[in-house]
C-alpha positions as CSV (number, residue, x, y, z in Angstrom):
1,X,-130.6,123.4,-78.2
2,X,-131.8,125.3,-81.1
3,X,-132.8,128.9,-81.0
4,X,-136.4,128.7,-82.7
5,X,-136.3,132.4,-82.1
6,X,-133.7,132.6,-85.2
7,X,-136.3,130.6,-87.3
8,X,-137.7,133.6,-90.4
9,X,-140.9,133.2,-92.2
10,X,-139.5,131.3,-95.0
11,X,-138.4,128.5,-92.5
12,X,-141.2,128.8,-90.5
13,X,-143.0,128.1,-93.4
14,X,-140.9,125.1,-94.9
15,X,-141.6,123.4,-91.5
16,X,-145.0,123.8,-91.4
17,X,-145.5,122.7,-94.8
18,X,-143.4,119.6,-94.6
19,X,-145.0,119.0,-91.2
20,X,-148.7,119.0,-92.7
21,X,-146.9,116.8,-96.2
22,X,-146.1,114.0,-93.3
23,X,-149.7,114.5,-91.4
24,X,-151.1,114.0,-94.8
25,X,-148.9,110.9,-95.2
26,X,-149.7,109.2,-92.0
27,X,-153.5,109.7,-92.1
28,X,-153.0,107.6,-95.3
29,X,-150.3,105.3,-94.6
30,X,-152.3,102.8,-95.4
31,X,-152.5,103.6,-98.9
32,X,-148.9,105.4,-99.3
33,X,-146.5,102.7,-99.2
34,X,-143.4,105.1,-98.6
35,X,-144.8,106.8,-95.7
36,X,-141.7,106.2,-93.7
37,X,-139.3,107.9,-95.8
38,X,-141.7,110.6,-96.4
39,X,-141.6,111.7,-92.9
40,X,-138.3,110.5,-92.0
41,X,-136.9,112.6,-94.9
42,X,-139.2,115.6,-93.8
43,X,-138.0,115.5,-89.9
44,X,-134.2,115.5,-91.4
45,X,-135.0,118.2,-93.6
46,X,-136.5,120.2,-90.6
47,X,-133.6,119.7,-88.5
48,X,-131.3,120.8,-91.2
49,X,-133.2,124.1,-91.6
50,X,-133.0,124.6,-87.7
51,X,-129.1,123.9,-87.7
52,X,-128.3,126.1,-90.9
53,X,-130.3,129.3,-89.7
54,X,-129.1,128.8,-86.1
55,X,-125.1,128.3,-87.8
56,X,-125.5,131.3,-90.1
57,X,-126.7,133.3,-87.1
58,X,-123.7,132.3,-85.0
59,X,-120.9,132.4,-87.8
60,X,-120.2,134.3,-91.0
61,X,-119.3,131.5,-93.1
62,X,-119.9,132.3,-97.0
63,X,-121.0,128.4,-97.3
64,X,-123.6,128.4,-94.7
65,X,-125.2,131.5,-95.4
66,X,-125.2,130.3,-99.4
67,X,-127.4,127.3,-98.0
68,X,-129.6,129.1,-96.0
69,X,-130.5,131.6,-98.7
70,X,-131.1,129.1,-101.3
71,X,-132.5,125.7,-99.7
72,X,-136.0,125.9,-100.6
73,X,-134.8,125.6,-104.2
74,X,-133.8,121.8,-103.3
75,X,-136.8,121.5,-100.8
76,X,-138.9,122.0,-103.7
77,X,-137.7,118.8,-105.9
78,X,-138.1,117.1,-102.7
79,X,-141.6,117.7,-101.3
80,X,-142.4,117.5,-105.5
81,X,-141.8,114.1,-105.1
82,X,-143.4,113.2,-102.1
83,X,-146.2,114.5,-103.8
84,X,-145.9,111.9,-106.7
85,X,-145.4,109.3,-104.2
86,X,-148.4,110.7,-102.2
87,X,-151.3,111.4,-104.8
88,X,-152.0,109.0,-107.0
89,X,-152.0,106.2,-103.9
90,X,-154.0,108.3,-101.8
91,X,-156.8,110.0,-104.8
92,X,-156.7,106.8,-107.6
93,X,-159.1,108.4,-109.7
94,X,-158.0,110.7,-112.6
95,X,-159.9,113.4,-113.3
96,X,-158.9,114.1,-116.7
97,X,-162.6,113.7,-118.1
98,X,-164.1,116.3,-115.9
99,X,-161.5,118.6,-116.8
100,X,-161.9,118.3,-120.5
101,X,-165.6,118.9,-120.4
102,X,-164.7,121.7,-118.3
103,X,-162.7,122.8,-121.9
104,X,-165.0,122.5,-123.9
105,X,-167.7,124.2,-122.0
106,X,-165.9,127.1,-121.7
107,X,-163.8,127.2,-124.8
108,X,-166.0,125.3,-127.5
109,X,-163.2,123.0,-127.9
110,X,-159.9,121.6,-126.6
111,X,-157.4,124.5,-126.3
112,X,-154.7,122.1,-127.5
113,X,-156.6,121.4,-130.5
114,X,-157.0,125.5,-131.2
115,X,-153.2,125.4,-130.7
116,X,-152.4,122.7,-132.8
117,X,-153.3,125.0,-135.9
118,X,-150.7,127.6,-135.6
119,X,-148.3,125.3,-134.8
120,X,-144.5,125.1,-136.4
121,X,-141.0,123.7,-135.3
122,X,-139.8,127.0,-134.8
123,X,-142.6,128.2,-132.6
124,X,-142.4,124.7,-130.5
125,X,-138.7,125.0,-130.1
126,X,-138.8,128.4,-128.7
127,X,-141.8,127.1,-126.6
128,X,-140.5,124.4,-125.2
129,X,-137.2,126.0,-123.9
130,X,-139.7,128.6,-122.4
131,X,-141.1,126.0,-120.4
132,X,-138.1,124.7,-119.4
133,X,-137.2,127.7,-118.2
134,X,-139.4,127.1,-115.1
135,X,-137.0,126.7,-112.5
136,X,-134.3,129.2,-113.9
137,X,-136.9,132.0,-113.8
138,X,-136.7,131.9,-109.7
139,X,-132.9,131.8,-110.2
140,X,-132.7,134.5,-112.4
141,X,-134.8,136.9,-109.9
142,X,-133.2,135.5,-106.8
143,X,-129.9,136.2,-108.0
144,X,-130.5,139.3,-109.3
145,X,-132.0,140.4,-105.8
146,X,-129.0,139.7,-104.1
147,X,-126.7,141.2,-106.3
148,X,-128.6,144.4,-105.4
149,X,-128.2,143.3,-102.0
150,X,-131.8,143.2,-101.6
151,X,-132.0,140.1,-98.9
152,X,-135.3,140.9,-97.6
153,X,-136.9,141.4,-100.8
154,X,-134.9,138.3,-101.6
155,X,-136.7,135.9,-98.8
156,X,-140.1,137.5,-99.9
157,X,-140.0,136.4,-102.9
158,X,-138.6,132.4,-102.2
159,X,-141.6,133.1,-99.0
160,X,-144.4,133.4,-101.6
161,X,-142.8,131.3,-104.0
162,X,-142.8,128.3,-101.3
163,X,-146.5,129.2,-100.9
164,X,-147.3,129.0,-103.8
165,X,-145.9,125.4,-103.9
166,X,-147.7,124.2,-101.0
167,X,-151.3,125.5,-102.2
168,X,-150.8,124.0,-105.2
169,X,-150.1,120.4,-103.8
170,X,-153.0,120.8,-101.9
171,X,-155.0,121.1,-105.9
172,X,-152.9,117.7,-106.9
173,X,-154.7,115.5,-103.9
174,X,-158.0,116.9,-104.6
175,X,-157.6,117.1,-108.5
176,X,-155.2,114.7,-109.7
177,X,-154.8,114.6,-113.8
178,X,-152.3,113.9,-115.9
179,X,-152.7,116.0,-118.9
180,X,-154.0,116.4,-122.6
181,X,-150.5,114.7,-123.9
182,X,-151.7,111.7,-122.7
183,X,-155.5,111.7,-122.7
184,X,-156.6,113.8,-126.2
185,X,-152.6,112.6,-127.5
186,X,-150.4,109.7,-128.4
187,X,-147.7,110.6,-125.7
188,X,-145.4,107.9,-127.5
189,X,-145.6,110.2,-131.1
190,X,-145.5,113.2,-129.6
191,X,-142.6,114.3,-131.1
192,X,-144.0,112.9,-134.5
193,X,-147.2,115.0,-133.8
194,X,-145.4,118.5,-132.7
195,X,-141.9,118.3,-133.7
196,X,-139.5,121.0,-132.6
197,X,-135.9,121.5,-134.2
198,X,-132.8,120.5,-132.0
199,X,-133.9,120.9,-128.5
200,X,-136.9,120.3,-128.4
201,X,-136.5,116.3,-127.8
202,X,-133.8,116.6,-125.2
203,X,-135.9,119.0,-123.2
204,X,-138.9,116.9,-123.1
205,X,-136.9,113.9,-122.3
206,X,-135.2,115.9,-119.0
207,X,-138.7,116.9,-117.9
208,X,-140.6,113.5,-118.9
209,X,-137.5,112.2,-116.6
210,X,-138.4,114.8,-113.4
211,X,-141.9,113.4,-113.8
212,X,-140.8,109.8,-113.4
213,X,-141.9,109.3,-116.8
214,X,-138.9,106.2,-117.4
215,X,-141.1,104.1,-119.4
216,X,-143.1,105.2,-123.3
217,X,-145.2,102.2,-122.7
218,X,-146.4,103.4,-119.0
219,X,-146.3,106.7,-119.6
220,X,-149.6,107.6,-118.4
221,X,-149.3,105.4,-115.2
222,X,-145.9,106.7,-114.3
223,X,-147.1,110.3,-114.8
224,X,-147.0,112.6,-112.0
225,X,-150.8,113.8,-111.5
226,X,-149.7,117.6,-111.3
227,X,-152.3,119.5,-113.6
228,X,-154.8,121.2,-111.7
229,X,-153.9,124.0,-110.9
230,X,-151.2,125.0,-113.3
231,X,-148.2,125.0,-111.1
232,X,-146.2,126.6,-114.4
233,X,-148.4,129.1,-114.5
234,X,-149.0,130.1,-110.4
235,X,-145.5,130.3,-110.0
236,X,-144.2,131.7,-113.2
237,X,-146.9,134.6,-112.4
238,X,-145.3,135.4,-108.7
239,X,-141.9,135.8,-110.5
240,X,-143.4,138.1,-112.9
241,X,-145.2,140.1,-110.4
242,X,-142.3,140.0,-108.0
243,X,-139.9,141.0,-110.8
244,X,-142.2,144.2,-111.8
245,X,-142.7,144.6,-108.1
246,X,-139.2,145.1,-106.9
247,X,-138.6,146.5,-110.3
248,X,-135.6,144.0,-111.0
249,X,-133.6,143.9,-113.9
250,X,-133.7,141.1,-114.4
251,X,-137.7,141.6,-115.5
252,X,-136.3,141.6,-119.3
253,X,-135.6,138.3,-119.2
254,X,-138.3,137.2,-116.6
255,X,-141.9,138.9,-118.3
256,X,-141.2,137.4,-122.0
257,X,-139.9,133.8,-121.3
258,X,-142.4,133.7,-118.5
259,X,-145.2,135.0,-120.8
260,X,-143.9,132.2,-123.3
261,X,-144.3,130.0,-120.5
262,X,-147.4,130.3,-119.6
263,X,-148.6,130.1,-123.5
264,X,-146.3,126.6,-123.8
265,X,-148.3,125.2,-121.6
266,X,-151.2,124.5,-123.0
267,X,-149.5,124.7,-127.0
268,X,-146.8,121.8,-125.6
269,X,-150.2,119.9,-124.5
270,X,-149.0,119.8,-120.8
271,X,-152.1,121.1,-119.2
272,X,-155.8,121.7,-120.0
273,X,-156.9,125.8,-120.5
274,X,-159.1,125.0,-117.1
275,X,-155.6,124.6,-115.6
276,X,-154.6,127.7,-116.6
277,X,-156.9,129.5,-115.5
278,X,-157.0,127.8,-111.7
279,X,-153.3,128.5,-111.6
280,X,-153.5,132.1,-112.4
281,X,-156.2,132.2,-109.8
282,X,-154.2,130.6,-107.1
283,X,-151.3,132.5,-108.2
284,X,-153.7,136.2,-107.4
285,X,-154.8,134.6,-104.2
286,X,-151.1,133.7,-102.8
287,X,-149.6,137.2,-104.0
288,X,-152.4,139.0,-102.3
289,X,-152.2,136.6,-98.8
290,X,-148.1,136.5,-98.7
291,X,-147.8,139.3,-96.7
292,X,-150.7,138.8,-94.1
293,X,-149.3,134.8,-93.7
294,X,-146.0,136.2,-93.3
295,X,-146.8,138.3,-90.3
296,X,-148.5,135.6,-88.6
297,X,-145.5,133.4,-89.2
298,X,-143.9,136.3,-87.1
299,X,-146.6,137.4,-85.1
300,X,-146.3,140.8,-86.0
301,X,-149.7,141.5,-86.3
302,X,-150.0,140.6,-81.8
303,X,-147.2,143.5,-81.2
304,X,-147.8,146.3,-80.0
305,X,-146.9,149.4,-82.6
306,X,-147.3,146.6,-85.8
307,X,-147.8,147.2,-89.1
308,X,-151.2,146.6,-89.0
309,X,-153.7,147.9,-91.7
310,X,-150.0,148.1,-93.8
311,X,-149.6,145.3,-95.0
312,X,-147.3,147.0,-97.8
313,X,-145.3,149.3,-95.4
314,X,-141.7,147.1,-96.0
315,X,-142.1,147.5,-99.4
316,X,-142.0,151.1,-99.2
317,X,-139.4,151.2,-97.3
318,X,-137.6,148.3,-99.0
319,X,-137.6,150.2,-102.3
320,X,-137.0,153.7,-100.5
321,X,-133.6,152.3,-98.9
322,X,-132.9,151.0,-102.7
323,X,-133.6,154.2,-104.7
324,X,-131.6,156.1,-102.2
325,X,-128.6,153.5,-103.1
């Protein structure tokens, strides 16, 4: 049998959150049509993640413990699109509309139409291979962690990066929209309307592809409904913060393509300013809760002699034990 006992906060947390993907799923199998997979595929998962951390405990293979460290990078694309298979069936109505009033309440106008002003090939090339550089960011931080041999700082970071992704999934059920490209824009001239140079079009194309976007014609139906709250911008702000927090080197790179980021997305007209704003919100809220969640995930705060009232004790010491080095 498995040792749950071996389990760490990250996989306790990957459980839980696939667990509560499939309860959300079955309430609604009705409506979702791949319900079955969904929580087929999120049992597997789960067992996988009990036999990898129960295998890297018992053995010092270099394979294993590369899975174990990295998984939730894979476990993203794949509760990502359970999502897409989840929302739209579950919450059919868009709500673009409210969003945009939202804009132009606060703002005076559409953000993307502000943007569109100081817009040039140059500046939407180098914007749009900021925004691609969503997932390599995590990468990037992860791998420079570990070089340092900083593990625990390491599964901190994926730990609030993971719940980061789960809050925001919870925003897509409640909020579903897909985006001023297709409601203020012709998504089928888009390149016509904000042309980049040379990668501009292959980029797009790769992320229109993640998004199930197959189709020019159906764009807007095929569309993941993933706008509110800016996932780009939640996550891209944890890396940032993590990055300054742990005082990474690889922050040089992180802080200006993720500030680019966060800019691209409302210049490449992939979310509305309100969007933005919830993200960065979210994004506060899950940096400044990580730490308690991950103690109840461990039950730290029920023993005796805990770090309670510290919530930032292992960081001190974390960084201590790495200065000294």
């Amino acid at each position: 049998m498995f040792d749950l006992s071996r389990l760490r906060p990250l996989d306790r947390l990957n459980i839980i959150g696939m667990a509560l993907i499939s309860i959300v799923a079955l309430i609604f199998y009705s409506r979702v049509e791949y319900f079955v997979l969904i929580v087929v595929s999120n049992i597997a998962a789960s067992v996988i993640i009990l036999v990898l951390v129960n295998l890297d405990a018992s053995h010092s293979n270099r394979a294993v413990k590369f899975v174990t460290r990295w998984y939730s990078i894979p476990l993203i694309f794949l509760t990502f699109k359970e999502m897409y298979l989840m929302v739209h069936p579950i919450n059919p109505h868009d709500l673009d509309y409210v969003l945009i009033k939202l804009d132009r309440m606060l703002f005076g106008a559409d953000p993307t139409a502000v943007f569109d002003r100081i817009a040039t090939p140059g500046l939407t090339e180098f914007l749009q291979i900021c925004y691609s550089s969503f997932y390599l960011l995590w990468i990037i931080l992860g791998v420079d962690l570990l070089r340092e041999h900083r593990e625990e700082a390491f599964l901190f970071f994926l730990f609030t990066l993971m719940y980061g992704f789960y809050t925001s999934y919870a925003g897509y059920l409640f909020v579903p929209a897909i985006g001023p490209r297709f409601t203020l824009y012709n998504f089928a001239k888009l390149n016509e309307q904000l042309p980049g140079l040379y990668l501009t079009p292959i980029l797009r194309n790769i992320i229109n592809s993640g998004e199930s976007i197959t189709n020019v014609a159906r764009a807007a139906a095929l569309a993941q409904r993933d706008c509110f709250p800016s996932g780009h911008t939640e996550m891209t702000l944890i890396t940032i913060a993590m990055a300054i927090r742990y005082r990474a080197k690889s922050a040089m790179i992180i802080i200006p393509l993720g500030a680019g980021l966060i800019f691209a997305t409302i210049y490449m007209r992939y979310h509305y300013g309100v969007d933005v704003i919830a993200g960065a919100l979210v994004g506060i809220l899950v940096l400044s809760s990580a730490r308690w969640l991950e103690s109840i995930l461990t039950g730290r705060n029920k023993r005796k002699g805990s770090n309670h009232g510290s919530n930032d004790r292992y960081d001190l010491v974390e960084e201590e034990v790495y200065i000294r080095k």
